[in-house]
mmCIF file of the C-alpha atoms, coordinates in Angstrom:
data_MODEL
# 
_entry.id   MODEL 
# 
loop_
_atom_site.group_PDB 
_atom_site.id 
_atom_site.type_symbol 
_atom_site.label_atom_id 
_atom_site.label_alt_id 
_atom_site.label_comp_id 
_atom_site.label_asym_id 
_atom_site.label_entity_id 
_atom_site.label_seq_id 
_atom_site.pdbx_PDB_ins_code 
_atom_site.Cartn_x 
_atom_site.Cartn_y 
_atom_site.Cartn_z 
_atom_site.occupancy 
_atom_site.B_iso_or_equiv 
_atom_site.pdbx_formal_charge 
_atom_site.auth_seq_id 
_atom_site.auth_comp_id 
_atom_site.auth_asym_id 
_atom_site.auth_atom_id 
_atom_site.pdbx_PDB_model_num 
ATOM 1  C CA . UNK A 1 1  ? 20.432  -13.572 -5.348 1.00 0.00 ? 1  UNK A CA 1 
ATOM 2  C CA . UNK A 1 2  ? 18.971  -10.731 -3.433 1.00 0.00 ? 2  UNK A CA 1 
ATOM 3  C CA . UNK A 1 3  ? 15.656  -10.744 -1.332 1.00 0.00 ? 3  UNK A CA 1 
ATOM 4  C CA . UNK A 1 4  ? 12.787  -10.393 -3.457 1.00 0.00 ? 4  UNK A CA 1 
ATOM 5  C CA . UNK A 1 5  ? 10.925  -7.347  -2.984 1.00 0.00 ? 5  UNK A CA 1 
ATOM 6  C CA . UNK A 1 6  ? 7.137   -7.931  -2.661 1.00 0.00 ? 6  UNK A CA 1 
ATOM 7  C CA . UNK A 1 7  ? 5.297   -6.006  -5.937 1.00 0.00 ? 7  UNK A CA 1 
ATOM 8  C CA . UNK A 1 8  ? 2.908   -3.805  -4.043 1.00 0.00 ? 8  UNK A CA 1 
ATOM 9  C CA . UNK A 1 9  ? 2.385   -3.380  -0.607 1.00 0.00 ? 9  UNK A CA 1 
ATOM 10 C CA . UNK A 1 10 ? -0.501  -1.005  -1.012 1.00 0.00 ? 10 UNK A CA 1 
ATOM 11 C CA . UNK A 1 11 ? -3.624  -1.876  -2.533 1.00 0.00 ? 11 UNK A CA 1 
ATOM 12 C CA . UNK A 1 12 ? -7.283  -1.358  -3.018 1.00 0.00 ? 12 UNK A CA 1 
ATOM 13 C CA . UNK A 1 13 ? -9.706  -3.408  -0.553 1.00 0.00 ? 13 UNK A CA 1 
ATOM 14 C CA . UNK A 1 14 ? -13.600 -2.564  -1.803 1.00 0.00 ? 14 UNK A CA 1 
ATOM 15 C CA . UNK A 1 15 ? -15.650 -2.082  1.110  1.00 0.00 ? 15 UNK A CA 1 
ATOM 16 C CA . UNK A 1 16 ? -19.167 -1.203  -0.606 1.00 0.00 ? 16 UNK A CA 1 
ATOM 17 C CA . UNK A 1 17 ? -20.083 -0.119  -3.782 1.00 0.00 ? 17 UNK A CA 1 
ATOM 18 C CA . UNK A 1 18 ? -19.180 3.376   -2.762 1.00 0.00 ? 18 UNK A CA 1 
ATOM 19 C CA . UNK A 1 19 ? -16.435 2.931   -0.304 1.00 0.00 ? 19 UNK A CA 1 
ATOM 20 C CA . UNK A 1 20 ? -12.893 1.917   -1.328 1.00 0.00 ? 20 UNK A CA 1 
ATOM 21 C CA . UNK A 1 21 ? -9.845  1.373   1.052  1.00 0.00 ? 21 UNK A CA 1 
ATOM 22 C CA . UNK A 1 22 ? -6.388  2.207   0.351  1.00 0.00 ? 22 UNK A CA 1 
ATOM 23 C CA . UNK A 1 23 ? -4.294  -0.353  2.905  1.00 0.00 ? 23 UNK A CA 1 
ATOM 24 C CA . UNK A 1 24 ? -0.890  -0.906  3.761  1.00 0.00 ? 24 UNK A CA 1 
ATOM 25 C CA . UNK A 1 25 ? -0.375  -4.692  3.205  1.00 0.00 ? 25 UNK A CA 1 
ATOM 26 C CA . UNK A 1 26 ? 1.994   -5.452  6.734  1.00 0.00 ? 26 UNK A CA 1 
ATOM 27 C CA . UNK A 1 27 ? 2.686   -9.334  6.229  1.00 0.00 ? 27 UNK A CA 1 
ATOM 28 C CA . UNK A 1 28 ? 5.548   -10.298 4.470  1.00 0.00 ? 28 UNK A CA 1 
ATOM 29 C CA . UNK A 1 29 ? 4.141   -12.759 2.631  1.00 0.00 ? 29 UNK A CA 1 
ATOM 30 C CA . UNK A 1 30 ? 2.138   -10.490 0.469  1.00 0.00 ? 30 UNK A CA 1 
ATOM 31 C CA . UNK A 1 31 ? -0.849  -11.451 1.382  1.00 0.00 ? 31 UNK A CA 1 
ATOM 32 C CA . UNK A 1 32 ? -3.242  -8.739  2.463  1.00 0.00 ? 32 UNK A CA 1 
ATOM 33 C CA . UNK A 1 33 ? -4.607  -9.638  5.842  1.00 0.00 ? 33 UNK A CA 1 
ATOM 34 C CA . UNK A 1 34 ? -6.894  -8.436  8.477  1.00 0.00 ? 34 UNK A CA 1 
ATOM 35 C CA . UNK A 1 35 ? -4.455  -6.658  10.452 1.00 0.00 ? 35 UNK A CA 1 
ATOM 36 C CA . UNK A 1 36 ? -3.141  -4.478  7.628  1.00 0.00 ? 36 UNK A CA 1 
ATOM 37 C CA . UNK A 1 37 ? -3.175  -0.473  7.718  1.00 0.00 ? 37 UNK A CA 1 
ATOM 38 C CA . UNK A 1 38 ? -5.482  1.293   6.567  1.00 0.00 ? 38 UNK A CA 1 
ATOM 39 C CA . UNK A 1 39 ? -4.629  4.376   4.529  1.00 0.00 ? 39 UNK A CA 1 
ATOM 40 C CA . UNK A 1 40 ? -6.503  6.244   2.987  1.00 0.00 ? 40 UNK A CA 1 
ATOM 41 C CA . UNK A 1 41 ? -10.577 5.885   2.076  1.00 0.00 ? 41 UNK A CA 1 
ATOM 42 C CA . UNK A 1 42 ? -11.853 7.176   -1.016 1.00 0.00 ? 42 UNK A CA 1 
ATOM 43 C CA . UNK A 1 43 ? -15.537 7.471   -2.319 1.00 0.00 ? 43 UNK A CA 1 
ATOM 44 C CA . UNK A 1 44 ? -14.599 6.491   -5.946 1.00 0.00 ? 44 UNK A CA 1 
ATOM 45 C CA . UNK A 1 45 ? -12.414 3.901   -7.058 1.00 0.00 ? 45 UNK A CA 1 
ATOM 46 C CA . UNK A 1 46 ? -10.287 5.346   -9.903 1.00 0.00 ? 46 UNK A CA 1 
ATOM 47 C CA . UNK A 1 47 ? -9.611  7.799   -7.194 1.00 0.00 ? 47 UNK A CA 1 
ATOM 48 C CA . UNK A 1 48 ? -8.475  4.831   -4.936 1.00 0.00 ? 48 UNK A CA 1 
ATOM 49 C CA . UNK A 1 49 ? -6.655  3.347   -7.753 1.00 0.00 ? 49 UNK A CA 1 
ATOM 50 C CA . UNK A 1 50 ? -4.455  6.364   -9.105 1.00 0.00 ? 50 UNK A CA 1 
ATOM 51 C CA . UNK A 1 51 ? -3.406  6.896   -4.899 1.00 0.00 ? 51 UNK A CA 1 
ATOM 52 C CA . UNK A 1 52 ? -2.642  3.452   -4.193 1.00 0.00 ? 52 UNK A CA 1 
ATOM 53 C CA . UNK A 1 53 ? -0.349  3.450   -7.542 1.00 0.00 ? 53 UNK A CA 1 
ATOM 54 C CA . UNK A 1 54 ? 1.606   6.285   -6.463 1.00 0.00 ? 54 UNK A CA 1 
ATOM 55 C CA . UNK A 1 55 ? 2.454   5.291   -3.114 1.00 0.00 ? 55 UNK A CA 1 
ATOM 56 C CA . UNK A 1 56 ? 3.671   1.686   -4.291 1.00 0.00 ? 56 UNK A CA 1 
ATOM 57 C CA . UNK A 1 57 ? 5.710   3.482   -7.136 1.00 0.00 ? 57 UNK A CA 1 
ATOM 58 C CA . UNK A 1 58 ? 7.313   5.811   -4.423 1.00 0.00 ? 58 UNK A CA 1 
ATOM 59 C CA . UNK A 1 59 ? 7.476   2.554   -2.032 1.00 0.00 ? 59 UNK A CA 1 
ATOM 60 C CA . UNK A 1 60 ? 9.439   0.771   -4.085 1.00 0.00 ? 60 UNK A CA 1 
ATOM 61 C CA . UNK A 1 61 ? 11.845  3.933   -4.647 1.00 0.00 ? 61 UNK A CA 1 
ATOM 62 C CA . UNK A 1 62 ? 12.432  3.944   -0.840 1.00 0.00 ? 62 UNK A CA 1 
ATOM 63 C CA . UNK A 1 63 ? 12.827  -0.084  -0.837 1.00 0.00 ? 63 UNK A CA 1 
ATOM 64 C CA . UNK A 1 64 ? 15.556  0.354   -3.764 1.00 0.00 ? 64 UNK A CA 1 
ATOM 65 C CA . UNK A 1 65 ? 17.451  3.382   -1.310 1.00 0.00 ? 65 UNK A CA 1 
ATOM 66 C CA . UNK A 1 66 ? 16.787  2.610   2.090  1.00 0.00 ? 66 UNK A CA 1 
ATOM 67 C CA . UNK A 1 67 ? 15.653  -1.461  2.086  1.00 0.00 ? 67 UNK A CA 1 
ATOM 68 C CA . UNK A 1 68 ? 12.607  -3.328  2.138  1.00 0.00 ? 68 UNK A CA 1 
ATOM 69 C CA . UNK A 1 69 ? 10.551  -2.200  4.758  1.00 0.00 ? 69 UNK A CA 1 
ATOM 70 C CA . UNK A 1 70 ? 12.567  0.436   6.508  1.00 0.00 ? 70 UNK A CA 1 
ATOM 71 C CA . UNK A 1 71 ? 10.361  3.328   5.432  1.00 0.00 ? 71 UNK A CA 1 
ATOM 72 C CA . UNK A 1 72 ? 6.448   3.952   4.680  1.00 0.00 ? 72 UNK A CA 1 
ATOM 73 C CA . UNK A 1 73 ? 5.444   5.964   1.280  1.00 0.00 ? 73 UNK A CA 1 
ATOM 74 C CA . UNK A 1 74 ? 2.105   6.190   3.209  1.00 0.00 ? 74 UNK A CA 1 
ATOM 75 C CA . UNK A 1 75 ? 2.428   8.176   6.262  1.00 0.00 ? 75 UNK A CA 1 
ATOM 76 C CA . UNK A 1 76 ? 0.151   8.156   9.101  1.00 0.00 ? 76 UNK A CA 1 
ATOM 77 C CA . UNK A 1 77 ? -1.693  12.089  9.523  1.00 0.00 ? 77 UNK A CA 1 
ATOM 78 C CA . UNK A 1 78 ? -0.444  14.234  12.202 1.00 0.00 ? 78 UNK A CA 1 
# 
């Protein structure tokens, strides 16, 4: 039995009512954490939502080729 790969490692963290974080969950339990990455901030939450999705979907497309946690979805800007 393989290592099991952790379901999302990006996810939504509400800050206020109008601000919504997209972090990079860095522990390998799962567990989002102080520490983790942040992302991405969006102003609406669907917004928020619809990224976070994406990069977990393309995460876990670089986890199948390349191994769990040998690449980022989420780059940091240049």
């Amino acid at each position: 039995m393989g290592k099991q790969l952790m379901k999302d490692r990006y996810y939504v963290q509400i800050l206020t009512v109008q601000v919504f974080l997209v972090r990079e969950c860095i522990s390998t339990d799962g567990e989002p954490a102080r520490g983790d990455r942040l992302v991405k901030a969006f102003d609406i939450r669907h917004d928020a939502d619809l990224y976070a999705n994406e990069v977990n979907q393309k995460q876990r497309m670089l986890d199948e080729q390349y191994g769990h946690w040998t690449r980022q979805a989420a780059q940091q800007p240049v």
